[in-house]
N, C-alpha and C positions, 0 to 999 in steps of 0.2 A: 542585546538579544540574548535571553536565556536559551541554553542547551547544558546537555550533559554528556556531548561528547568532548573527551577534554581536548583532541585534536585541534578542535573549534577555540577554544576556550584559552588563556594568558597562564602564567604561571601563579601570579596571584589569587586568579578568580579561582584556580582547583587546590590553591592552601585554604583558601576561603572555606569550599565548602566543605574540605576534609574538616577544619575546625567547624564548622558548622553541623558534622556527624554522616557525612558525607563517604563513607568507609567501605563501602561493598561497589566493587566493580564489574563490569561484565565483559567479556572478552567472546566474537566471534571467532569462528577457526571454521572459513571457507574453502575454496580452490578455485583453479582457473582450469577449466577443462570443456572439454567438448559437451553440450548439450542436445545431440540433434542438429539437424539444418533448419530446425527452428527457433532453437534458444540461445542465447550469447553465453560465450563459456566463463564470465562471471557472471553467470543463474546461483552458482551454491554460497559465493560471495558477497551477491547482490542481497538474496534470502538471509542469511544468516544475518548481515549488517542491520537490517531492519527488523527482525525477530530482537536481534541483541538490545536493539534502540528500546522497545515496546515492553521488552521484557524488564529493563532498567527501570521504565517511566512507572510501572505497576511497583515493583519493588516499592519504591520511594525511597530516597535517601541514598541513591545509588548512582554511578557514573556509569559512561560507557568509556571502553579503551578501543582504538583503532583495529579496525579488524584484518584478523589475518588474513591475507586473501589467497594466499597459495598455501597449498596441503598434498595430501597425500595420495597420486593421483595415478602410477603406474600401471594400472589397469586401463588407460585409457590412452595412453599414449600411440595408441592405432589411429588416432584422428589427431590432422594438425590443430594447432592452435592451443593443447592441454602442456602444460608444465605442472613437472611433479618434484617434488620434496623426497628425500630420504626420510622414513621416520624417526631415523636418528637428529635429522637436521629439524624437525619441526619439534623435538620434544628440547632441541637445544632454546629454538625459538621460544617456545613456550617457558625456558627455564627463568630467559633471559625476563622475558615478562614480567615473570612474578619477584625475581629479583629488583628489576627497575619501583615495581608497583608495592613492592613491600617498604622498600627503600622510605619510600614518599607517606605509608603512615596506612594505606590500605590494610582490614583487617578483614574481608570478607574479598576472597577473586572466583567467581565465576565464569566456569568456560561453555561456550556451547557451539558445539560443534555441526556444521550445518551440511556437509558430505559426507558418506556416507566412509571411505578410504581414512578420516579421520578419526572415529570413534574410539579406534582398541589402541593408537600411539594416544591420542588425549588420555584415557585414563590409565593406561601406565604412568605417563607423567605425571598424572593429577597422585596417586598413588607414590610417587617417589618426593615430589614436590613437598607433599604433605607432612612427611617425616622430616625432610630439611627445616620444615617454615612451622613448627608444631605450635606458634603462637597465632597463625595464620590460618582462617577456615578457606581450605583450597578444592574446590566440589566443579563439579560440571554434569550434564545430562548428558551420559557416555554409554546409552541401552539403545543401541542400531536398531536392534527387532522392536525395540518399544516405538521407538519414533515410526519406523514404518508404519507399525499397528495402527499408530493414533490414525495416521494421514488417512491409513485406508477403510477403518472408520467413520472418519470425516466425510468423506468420498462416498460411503454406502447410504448417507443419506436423500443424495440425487441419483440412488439408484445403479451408480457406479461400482463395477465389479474392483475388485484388489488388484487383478490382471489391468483392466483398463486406466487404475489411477496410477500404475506401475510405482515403480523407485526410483526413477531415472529419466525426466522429459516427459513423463507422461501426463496422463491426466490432469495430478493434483498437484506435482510440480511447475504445470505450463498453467495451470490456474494462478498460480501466486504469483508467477512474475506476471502476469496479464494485470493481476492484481495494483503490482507494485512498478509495474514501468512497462506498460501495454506496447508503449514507441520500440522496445526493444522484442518484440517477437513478430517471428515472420508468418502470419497466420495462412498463408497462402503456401506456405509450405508443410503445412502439416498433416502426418501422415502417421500409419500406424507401426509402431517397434515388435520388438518381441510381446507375446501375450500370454507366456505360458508360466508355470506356476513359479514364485520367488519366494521360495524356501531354503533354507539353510544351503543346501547340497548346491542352489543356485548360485547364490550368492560367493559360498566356495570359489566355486569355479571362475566368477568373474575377475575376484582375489585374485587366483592362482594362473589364470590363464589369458586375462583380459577381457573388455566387452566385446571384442568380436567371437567368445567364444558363442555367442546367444545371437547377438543383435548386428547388423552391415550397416545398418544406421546411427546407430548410438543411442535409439530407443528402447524402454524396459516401460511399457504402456500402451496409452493412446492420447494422443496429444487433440486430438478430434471432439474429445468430449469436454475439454476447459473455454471454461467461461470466467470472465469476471466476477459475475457474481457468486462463483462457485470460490476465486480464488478470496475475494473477501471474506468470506463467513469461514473459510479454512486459516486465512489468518488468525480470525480473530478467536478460534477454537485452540490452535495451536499455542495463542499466547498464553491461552486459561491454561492448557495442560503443561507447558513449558513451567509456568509461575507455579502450579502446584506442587510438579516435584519438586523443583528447588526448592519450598518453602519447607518440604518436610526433611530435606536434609542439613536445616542450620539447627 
């Protein structure tokens, strides 16, 4: 069975395809934390492992490396079941990474980070990393307000406000796992989070204060208006935008 996760894969088969030019890897960097009482708290783990998959498959000539499934998450520690990382301790993880992945003959490591708590420890790291490994192209998609943008773009064209496809279990987040593992959402539970505006100053405060400073649910949306086939066509828009910036910064 061909793949390109090398989890899956023998030790042979990934010297194989590293000799084969097999050289650019891609690494997710998700979390485990609270979704809602409708999304499983690997939603940002789940996402990100199959953006990484899709995004690898476009590239060509690229792997995937095991994704990281816990991250950066003390903002949410107000709802059971979230485990959170120190960002010292994830940029360790991430060191170790590219250590192991350089080791083995990788010349190109891609991170992408699929929670939001992760974005500013990844490109610190990607930024120190880079200067250790200087034979080494070490990049990631690390613009938090980008990625929102896209989603809520994505989302304005069924007519869906910014507010209702939120950042957090809303809209266009409970699309894509309906998308990608429908068995895992409780749709019978869903209900609306906070709706008000997710602007810097928001965002701040989630940082600095946690999500119950906004949301008693763990909503930043409306989980009401996802569809399947809303979360499809955002997949498949996220991969184009994901594959495009990366491509401009090799």
């Amino acid at each position: 069975m061909f793949t390109i996760r090398i989890e899956e894969m023998n030790w042979q088969d990934i010297k194989a395809a590293l000799d084969d030019g097999f050289e650019t890897i891609v690494v997710a960097v998700g979390s485990i934390e609270q979704h809602g009482p409708h999304l499983p708290t690997q939603t940002d783990a789940l996402i990100g492992d199959m953006i990484a998959n899709r995004v690898a498959v476009r590239l060509k000539n690229t792997l995937q490396a095991p994704t990281i499934r816990v991250g950066c998450s003390d903002h949410h520690l107000a709802f059971p079941g979230t485990i959170s990382l120190k960002e010292a301790t994830l940029k360790n993880i991430l060191g170790d990474y590219v250590k192991s992945l350089v080791n083995h003959g990788f010349k190109r490591i891609i991170f992408l980070p699929s929670h939001g708590g992760n974005f500013s420890p990844v490109k610190e790291a990607i930024d120190k990393l880079q200067v250790k490994y200087p034979e080494t192209a070490i990049i990631g998609y690390t613009d938090l307000q980008g990625f929102i943008n896209a989603l809520h773009q994505f989302s304005s064209q069924f007519d869906i406000s910014k507010e209702e496809a939120g950042v957090h279990a809303g809209e266009s987040e409970t699309s894509l796992v309906l998308a990608l593992a429908e068995e895992l959402v409780e749709e019978e539970r869903f209900t609306q989070g906070y709706l008000g505006p997710m602007e810097e100053d928001q965002l701040s405060l989630i940082f600095n204060q946690g999500m119950t400073a906004l949301t008693d649910n763990g909503i930043l949306g409306d989980p009401t208006k996802a569809s399947i086939e809303k979360g499809e066509k955002y997949l498949e828009e996220l991969i184009d935008f994901l594959v495009g910036e990366i491509q401009k910064m090799f």
